[in-house]
N, C-alpha and C positions, 0 to 999 in steps of 0.2 A: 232674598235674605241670605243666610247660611250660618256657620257655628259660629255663634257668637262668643268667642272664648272670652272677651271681657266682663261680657255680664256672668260668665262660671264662675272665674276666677274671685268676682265680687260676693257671688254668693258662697260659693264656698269658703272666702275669710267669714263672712259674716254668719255660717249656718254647719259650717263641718260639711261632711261627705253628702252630696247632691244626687237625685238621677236626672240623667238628661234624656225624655222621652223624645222621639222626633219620629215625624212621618216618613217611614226610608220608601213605600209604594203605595202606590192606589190603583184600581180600579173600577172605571165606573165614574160615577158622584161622590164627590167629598166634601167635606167641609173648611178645608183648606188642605193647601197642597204639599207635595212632597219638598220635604226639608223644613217645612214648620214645625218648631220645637218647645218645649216646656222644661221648666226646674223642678223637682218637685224636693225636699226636704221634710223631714219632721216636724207638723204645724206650719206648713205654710208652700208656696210655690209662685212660682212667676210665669209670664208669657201663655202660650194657649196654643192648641192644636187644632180646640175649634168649639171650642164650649159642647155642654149637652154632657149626652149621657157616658160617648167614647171619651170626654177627657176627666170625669166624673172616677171614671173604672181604673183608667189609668192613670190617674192620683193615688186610688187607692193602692193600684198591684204595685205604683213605684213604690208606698212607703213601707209596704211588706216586703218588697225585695230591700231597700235599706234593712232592714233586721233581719232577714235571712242571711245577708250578704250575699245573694247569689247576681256576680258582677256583670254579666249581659244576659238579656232577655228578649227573644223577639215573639212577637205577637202579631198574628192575621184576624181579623172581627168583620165581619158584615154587618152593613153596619142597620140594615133594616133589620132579616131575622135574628140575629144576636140582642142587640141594642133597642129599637123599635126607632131608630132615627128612621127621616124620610130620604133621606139623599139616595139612598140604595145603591151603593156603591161597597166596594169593601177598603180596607184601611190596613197595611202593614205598619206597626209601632216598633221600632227598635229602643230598648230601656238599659243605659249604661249608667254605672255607679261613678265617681267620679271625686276624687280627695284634691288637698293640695298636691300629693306623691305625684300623681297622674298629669299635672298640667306641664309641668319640665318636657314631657313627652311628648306632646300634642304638638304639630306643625304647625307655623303663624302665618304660610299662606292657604294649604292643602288639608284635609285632614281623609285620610284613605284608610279604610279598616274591613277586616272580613266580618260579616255578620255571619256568617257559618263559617264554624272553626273546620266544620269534614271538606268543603268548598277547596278549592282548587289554592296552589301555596303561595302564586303571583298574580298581581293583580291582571286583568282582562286586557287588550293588547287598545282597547279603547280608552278606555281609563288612563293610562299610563302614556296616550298621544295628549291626552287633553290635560293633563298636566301637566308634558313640556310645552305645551303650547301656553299656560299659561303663565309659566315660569320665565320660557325666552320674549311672549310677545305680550302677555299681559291679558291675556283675553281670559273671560272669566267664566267657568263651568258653572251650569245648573246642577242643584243637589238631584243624584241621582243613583239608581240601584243597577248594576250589573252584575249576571253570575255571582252572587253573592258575595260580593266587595260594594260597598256604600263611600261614594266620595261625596263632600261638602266643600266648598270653598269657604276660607274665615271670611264671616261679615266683616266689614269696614265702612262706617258711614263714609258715606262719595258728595255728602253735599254741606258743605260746610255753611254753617246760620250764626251769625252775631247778632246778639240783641243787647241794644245799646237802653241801657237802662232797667232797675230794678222794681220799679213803684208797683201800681198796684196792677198795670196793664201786661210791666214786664212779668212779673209772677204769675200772671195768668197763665202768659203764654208757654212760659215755662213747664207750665203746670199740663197745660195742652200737649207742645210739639216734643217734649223730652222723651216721650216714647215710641216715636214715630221711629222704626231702625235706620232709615239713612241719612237723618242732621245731626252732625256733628256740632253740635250747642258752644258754644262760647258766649258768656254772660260778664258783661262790661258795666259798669258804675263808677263814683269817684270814691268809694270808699266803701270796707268792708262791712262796717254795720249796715248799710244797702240793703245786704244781703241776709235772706231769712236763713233760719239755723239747718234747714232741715234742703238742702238743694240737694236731687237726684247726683249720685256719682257719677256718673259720666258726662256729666254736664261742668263744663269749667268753668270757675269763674275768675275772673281777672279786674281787681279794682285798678285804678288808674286815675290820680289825681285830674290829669289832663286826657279824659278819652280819646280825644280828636289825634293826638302821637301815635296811638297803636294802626291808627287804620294801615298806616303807608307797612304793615306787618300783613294784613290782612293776606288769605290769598285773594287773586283776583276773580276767579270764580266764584266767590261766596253769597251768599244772602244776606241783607241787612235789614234789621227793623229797629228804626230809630224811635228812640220815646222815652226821652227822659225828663228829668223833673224841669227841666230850663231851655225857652227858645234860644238862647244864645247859642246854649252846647247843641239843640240839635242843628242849628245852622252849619257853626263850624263842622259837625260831623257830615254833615251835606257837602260841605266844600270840600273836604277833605275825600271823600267818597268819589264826586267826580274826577279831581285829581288822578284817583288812583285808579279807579275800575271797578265793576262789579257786575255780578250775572243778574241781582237784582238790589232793590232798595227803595225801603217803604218808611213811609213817614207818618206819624199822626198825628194828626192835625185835622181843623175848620177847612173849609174853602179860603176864609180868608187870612188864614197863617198861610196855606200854600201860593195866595197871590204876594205877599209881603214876599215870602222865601225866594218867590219866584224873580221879583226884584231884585232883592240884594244878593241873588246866585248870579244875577244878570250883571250886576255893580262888580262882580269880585271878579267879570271875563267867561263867566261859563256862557255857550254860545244858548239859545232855546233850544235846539235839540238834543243838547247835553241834558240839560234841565229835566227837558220832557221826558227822561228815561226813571226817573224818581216816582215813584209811584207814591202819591196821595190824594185821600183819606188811605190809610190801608183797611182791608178786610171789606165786609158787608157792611155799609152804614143804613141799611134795612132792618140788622136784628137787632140794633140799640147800641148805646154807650154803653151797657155793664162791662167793665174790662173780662167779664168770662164770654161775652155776645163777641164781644172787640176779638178774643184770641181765636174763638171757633170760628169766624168769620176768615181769619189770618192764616189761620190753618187751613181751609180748606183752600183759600188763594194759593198758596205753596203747596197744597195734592195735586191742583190744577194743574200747576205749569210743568209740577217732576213727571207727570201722567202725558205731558205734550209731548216735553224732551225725549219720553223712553218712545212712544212714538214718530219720533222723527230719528229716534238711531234706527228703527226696524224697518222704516222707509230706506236708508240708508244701506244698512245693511243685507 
């Protein structure tokens, strides 16, 4: 994960002065890990540290510290004798305030700060390697605490997802994958009333009289789930897809839409093992047609394969 200055940013237009609670340490057992973070505001909050009773408490001391205004707060809790959770681990919370003032200031790739103001006046000689490291070569730190200075790296969704079509399956999934932090969502239709009134902010959407023109825009690593209201257009956006390239691409459909498809991709030059890279039915066709069965399904096919890939970097690496 790490600081997701975008979703601040959103909440703070929409809500005034925020705190951003986040797990700067742990020891032991936790309920999620270091650099997991939450918004909290007056009447309301976003994201989660880990449910229960430690994000329960630190809901409440963030909305107190908004009306004290007292601007960082760090807090250590065990989390069994304090709390009575079973993890039995303990839990450091770092709780900062955060306006529109404050965002101008914040780095959009690094974000490095002392949690102890008495703490040493430059950052740790580690910290400060690993951020030219990922400054010249791109290589990205885990959120982490040293000598009390707390680096995050800004989140940046890394996986780009197009979903081709608005109906009732693309809403689902919308509805599903728009929270997951690293698909960067693009939502495609032939026209804006497509589109329900209320779509997730970071989720973009793009009407396009002729879908099938954007693709050759697409990048070539990205994800596609095609499923719109016309076999023609999902065709074209088939042909078009292989043209271009893709990390994945999923269609829905019958068995016997995907043998027709599989013909006339054959009729247009796509070789069969171009073809065979299209994934259809998508999702579980075990848990049923409901378009919310169809996106849980979809979803958990795309945790699978992000869960492979980061696997096969650590083999690598």
């Amino acid at each position: 994960m790490g600081f997701d200055l975008q979703d601040l940013s959103r909440q703070i237009a929409a809500h005034g002065p925020v705190v951003r609670v986040v797990i700067a340490a742990i020891r032991g057992s936790s309920p999620r890990e270091v650099g997991a973070a939450m918004l909290v505001w007056d009447g309301g909050q976003s994201g989660t540290i880990g449910g229960g009773t430690l994000e329960h408490e630190a809901a409440e001391a963030a909305r107190r510290q908004l009306q004290t205004r007292n601007h960082r707060l760090q807090t250590t809790r065990a989390l069994g004798p304090d709390l009575g959770q079973c993890c039995g681990g303990s839990v450091t919370l770092w709780s900062e305030i955060y306006s529109a003032d404050d965002l101008g200031d914040l780095d959009t790739d690094i974000i490095l700060r002392p949690l102890d103001r008495k703490g040493a006046d430059t950052p740790p000689l580690a910290l400060r390697r690993q951020m030219g490291l990922a400054r010249s070569q791109g290589q990205r730190p885990e959120p982490q605490l040293s000598d009390g200075w707390f680096l995050e790296p800004v989140h940046r969704p890394d996986t780009p997802l197009w979903i081709w079509g608005a109906g009732h399956v693309g809403r689902a999934l919308v509805d599903v994958l728009a929270p997951l932090p690293d698909l960067d969502i693009t939502w495609v239709d032939t026209g804006p009333e497509r589109f329900p009134p209320d779509v997730p902010g970071h989720v973009t959407v793009l009407p396009a009289a002729d879908p099938a023109l954007l693709v050759s825009h697409c990048p070539e690593n990205a994800h596609h789930l095609v499923l719109t209201y016309s076999h023609a257009l999902d065709l074209a956006l088939c042909h078009a897809l292989l043209q271009r390239g893709f990390s994945f691409a999923g269609l829905i459909g019958s068995a016997t839409k995907w043998a027709r498809f599989r013909s006339r991709l054959a009729d247009l030059g796509h070789r069969p093992d171009q073809i065979a890279r299209i994934t259809c039915p998508i999702g579980d066709p075990a848990l049923g047609k409901h378009p919310q069965m169809i996106a849980v399904g979809v979803a958990a096919e795309l945790l699978r394969m992000g869960a492979t890939d980061e696997l096969k970097k650590d083999r690598r690496a």
